[in-house]
ZADO-1210 file (C-alpha; in nm, 4 decimals, padded with zeros to 6 digits):
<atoms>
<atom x="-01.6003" y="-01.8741" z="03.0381" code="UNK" pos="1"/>
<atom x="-01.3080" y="-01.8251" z="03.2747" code="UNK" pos="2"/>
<atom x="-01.0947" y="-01.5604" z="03.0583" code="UNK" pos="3"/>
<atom x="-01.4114" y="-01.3651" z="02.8739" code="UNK" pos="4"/>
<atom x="-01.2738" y="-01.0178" z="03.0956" code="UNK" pos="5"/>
<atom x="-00.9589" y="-01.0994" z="02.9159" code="UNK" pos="6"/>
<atom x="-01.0249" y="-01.1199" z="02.5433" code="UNK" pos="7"/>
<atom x="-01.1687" y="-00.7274" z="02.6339" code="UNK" pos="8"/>
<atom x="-00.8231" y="-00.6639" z="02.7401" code="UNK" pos="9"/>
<atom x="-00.6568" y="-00.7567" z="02.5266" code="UNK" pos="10"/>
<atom x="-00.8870" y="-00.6371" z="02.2555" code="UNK" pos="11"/>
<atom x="-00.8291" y="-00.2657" z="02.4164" code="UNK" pos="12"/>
<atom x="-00.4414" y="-00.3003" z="02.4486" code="UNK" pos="13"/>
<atom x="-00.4905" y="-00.3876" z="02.0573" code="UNK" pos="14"/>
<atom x="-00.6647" y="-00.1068" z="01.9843" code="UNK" pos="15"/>
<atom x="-00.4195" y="00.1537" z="02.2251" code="UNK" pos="16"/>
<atom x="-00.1190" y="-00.0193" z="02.0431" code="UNK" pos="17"/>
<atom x="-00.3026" y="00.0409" z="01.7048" code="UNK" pos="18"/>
<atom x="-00.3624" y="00.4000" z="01.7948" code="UNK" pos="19"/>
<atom x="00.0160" y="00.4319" z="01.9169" code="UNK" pos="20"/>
<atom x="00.1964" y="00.3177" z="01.5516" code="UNK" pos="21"/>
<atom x="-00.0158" y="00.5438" z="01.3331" code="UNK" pos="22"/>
<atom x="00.2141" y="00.7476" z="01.0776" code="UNK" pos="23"/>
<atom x="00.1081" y="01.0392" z="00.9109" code="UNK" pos="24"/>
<atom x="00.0840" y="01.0563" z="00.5610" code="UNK" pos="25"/>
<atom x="00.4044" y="01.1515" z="00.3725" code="UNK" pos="26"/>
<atom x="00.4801" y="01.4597" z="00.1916" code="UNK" pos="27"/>
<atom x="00.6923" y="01.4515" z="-00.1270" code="UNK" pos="28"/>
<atom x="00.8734" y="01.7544" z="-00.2691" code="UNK" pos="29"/>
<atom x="00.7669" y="01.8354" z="-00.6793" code="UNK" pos="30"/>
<atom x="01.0867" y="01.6292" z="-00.8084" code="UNK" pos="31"/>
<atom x="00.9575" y="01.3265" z="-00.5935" code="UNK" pos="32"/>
<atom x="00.6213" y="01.3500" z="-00.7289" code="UNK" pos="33"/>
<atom x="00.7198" y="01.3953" z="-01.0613" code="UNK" pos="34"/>
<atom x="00.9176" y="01.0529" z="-01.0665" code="UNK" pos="35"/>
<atom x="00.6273" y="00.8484" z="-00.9140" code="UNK" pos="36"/>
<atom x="00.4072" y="00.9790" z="-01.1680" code="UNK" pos="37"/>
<atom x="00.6247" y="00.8579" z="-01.4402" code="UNK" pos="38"/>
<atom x="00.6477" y="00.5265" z="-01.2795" code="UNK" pos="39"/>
<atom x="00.3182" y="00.5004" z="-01.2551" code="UNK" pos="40"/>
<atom x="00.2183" y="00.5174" z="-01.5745" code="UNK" pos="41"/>
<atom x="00.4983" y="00.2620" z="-01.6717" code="UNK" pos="42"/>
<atom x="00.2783" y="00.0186" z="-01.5170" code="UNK" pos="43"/>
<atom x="00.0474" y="-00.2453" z="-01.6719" code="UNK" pos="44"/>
<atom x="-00.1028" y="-00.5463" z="-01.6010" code="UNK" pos="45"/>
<atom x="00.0802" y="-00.8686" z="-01.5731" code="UNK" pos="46"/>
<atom x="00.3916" y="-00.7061" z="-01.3908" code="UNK" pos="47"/>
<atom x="00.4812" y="-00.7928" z="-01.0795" code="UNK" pos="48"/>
<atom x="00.6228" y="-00.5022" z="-00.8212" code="UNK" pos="49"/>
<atom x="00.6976" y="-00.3879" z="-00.4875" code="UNK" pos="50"/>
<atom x="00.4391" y="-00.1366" z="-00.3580" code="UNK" pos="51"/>
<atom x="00.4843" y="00.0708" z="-00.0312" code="UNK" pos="52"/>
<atom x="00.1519" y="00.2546" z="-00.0161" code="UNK" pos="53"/>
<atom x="-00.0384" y="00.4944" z="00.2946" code="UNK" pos="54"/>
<atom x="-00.3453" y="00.3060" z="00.4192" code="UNK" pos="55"/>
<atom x="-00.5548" y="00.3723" z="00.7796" code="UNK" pos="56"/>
<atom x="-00.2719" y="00.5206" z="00.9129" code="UNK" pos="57"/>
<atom x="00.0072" y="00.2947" z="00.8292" code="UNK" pos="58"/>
<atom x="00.2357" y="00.2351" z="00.6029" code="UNK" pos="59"/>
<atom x="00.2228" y="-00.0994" z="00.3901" code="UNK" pos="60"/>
<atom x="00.4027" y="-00.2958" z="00.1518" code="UNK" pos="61"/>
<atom x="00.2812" y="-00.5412" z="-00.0836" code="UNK" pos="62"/>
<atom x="00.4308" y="-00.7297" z="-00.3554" code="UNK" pos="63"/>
<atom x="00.1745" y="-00.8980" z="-00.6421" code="UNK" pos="64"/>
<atom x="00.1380" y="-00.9051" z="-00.9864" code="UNK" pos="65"/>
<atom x="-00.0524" y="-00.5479" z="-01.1144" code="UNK" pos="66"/>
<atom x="-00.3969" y="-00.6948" z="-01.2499" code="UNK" pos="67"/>
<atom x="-00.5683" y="-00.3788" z="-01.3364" code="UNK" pos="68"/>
<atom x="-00.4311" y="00.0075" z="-01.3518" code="UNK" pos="69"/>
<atom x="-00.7152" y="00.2848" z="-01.4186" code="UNK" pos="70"/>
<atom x="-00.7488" y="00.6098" z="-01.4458" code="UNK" pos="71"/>
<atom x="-00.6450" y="00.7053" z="-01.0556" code="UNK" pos="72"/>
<atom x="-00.5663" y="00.3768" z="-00.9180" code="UNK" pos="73"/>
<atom x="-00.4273" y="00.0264" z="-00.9637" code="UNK" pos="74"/>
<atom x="-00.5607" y="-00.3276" z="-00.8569" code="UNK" pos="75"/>
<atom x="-00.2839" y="-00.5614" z="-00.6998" code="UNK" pos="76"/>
<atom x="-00.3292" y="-00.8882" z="-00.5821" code="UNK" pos="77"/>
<atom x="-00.6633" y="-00.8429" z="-00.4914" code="UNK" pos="78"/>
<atom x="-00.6589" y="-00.4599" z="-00.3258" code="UNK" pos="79"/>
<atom x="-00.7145" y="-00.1319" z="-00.5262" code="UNK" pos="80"/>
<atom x="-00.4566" y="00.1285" z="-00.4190" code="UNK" pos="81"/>
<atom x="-00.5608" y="00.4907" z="-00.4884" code="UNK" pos="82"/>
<atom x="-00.2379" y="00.6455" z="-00.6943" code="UNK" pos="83"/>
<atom x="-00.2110" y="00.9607" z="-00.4214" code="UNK" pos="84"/>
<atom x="-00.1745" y="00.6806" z="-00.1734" code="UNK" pos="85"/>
<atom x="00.1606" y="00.5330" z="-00.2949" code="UNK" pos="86"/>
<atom x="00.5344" y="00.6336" z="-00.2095" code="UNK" pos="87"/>
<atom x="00.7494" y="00.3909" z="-00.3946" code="UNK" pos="88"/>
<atom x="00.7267" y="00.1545" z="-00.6635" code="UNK" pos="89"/>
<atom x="01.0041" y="-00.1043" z="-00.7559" code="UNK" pos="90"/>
<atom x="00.9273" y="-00.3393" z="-01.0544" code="UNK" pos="91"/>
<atom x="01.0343" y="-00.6841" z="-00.9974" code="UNK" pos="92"/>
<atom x="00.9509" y="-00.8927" z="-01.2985" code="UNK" pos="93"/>
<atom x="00.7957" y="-00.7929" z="-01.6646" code="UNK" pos="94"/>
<atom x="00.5809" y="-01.0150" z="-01.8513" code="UNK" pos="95"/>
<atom x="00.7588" y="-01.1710" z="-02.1708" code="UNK" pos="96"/>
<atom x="00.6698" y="-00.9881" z="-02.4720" code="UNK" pos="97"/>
<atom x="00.6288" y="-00.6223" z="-02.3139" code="UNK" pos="98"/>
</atoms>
């Protein structure tokens, strides 16, 4: 193939750009803490919300419907997000009869 010493190229510009946008993770004063704790354990299943969370070096932002919270983390959509990972949480929509 004619443009095989290309797809490494741009594989490696991928990666550099990758390396280039990493964040580091976020530090919250007590107050801010306290206040995603409590909204935190507002949460249940069924609702659907805006999460900005830390993962592999970026910051992300979903929005899904919760399907699961445990003990330390919550399942949305289809990705568990580890509660010392997130940094905002806006609900969007509660189920009808909760």
């Amino acid at each position: 193939m004619a443009f095989d010493a290309m797809k490494g190229l741009s594989e490696a510009l991928r990666d550099r750009e990758e390396r280039h946008s990493r964040e580091p993770r976020r530090i919250f004063c007590e107050e801010e803490s306290q206040t995603l704790d409590r909204k935190l354990r507002c949460l249940r299943a069924g609702m659907t919300v805006r999460l900005t969370f830390y993962c592999r070096f970026h910051e992300r932002v979903v929005t899904d419907v919760v399907r699961e919270v445990g003990e330390s983390s919550l399942l949305i959509g289809h990705e568990w997000v580890d509660f010392a990972d997130v940094y905002r949480i806006k609900v969007l929509e509660i189920p009808a009869g909760r």
